[in-house]
N, C-alpha and C positions, 0 to 999 in steps of 0.2 A: 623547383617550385616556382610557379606565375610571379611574377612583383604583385607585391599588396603594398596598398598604403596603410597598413594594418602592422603594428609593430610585433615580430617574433621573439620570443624569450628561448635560451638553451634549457635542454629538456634533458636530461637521463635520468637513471635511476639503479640501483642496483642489480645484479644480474649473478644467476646461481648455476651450479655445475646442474647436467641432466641428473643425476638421483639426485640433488637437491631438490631440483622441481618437482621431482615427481613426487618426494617426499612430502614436500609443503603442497603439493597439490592434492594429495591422497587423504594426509590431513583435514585442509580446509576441505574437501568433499566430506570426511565422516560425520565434521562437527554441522557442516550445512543440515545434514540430513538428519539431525534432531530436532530441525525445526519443523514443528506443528503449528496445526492451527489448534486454536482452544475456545471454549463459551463459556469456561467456569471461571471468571476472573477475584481477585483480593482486591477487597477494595484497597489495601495499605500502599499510601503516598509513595509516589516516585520522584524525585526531584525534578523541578523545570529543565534545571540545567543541563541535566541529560537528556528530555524530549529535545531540547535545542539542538543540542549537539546531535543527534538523534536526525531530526530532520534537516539541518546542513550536511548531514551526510549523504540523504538522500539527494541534495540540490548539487550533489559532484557526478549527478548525473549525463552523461552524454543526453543533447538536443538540439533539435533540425536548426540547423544557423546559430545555432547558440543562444537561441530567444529562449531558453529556460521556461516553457509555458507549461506555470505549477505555481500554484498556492497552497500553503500546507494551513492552514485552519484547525490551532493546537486548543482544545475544547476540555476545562475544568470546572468551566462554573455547571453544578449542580443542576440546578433548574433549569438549564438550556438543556443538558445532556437527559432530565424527564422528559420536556418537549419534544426531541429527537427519537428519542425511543419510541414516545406513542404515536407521533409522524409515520416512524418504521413499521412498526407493528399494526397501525392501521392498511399501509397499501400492503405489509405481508401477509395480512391476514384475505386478502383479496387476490393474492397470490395463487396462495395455496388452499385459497376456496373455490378457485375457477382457473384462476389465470395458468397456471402452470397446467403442461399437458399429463397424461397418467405415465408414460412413459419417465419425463424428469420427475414425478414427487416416486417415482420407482428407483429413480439412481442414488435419490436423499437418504433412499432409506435408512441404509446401513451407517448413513452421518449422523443419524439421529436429530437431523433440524426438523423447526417448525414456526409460528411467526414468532411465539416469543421472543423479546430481544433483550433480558435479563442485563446482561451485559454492558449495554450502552448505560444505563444506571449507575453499573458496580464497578467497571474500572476506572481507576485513577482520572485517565486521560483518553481522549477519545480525538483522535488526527480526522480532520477531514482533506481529501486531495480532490482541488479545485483543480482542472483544466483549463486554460487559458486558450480560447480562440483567437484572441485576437487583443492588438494595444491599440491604446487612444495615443494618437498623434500630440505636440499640445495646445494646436487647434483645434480639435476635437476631431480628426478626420481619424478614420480607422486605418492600421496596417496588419496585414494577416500574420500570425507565424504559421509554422511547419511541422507537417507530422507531428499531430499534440499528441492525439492518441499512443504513437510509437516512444515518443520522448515521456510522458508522463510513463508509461506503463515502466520503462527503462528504470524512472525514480522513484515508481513504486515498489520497483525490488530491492533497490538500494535501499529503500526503506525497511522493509522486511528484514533485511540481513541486520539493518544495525541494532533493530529491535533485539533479535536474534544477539547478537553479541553484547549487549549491553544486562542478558541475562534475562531478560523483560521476555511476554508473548504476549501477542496480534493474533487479529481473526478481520480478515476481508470480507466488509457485508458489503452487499450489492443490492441493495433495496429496490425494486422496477418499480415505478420512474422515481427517480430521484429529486426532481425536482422541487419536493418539498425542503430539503434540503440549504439550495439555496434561498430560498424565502424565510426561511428560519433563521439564518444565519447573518442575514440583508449581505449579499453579494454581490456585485454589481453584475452588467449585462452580458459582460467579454467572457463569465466563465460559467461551467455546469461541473458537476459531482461526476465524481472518477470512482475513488472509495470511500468507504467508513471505516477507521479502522480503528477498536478500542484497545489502548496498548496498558498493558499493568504487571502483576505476578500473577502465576497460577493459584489455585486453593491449591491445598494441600492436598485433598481427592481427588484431584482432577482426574478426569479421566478423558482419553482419546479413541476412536476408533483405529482398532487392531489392521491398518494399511499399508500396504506395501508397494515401491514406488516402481515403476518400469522399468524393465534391466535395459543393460548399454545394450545389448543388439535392439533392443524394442523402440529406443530413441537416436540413434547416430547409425548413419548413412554414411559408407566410407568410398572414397574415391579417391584410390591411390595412384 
């Protein structure tokens, strides 16, 4: 390793026989793969404590130089999360009145979306993920970070998993353009909206579109 003037800590961790892994890996694959997305959410309270915990999970994300450029934007108060909604549902309504070509409002089909955003109303807690372009100096000069896009998207999944094990379900809206967003939110200039993502319980009806995910030969490429 180069010399750093950067101090290193000893790092291990524990380590398993091969049918251990693969056991614990087979595992954590089946239960990942009950994760859904959902739009039917409860409104019944989640505790902070666990969205906290919740998104520090997500900030154990790997990112380009380790500038962590992510802000999680934990959103309860009622009246903010009506104004987001009709924000949302006004540009999705312009969406999927024009914007979107015949082709994509043909792949939604089967998802059954449309602009209503019900959701952002009815669950608990609604995360928003702020990208960070960039830091203020404390001059006020600007310094860039790296690969926001790759590093957030990294702690967007992190995010999803913990949702995911904490029992909770998420749904990733992606509103075009987002930008209302931050004006709603007063955010400063260095960052723009990544996701929206409303985290709570399911209803008890919920229900999912009948999907099925690409087998291993469909996704891995092997080069032995």
């Amino acid at each position: 390793m180069a010399e750093t003037e950067h101090p290193y800590i000893h790092y291990s961790r524990d380590e398993y026989s091969d049918e251990e892994m693969i056991e614990r890996s087979k595992s954590f694959f089946l239960w990942a793969d009950q994760r859904r997305s959902v739009r039917s959410f409860d409104s019944k309270p989640v505790p902070k404590e666990v969205m906290e915990n919740i998104l520090l999970t997500a900030s154990t994300a790997p990112s380009g130089a380790h500038k962590q450029p992510w802000t999680f934007c934990l959103i309860s108060n009622n009246s903010l999360k009506s104004k987001l909604r009709a924000l949302a549902e006004e540009e999705e309504k312009k969406s999927y009145g024009g914007r979107m070509s015949d082709e994509w409002l043909k792949d939604l089909e089967p998802l059954g979306t449309d602009w209503e955003k019900e959701f952002i109303d009815v669950a608990p807690w609604v995360v928003v993920v702020m990208k960070r372009a960039y830091e203020f100096n404390e001059d006020g000069s600007k310094h860039n970070n790296y690969y926001v896009s790759e590093s957030v998207g990294l702690a967007s999944g992190f995010l999803l998993m913990a949702i995911h094990n904490a029992g909770l379900v998420a749904l990733t809206h992606t509103p075009s353009p987002m930008n209302f967003i931050s004006k709603a939110l007063g955010r400063p200039e260095n960052e723009r909206p990544f996701l929206l993502i409303p985290v709570g319980f399911p209803t008890k009806d919920t229900l999912v579109p009948d999907l099925s995910r690409k087998s291993k030969s469909e996704v891995i490429e092997y080069y032995d």
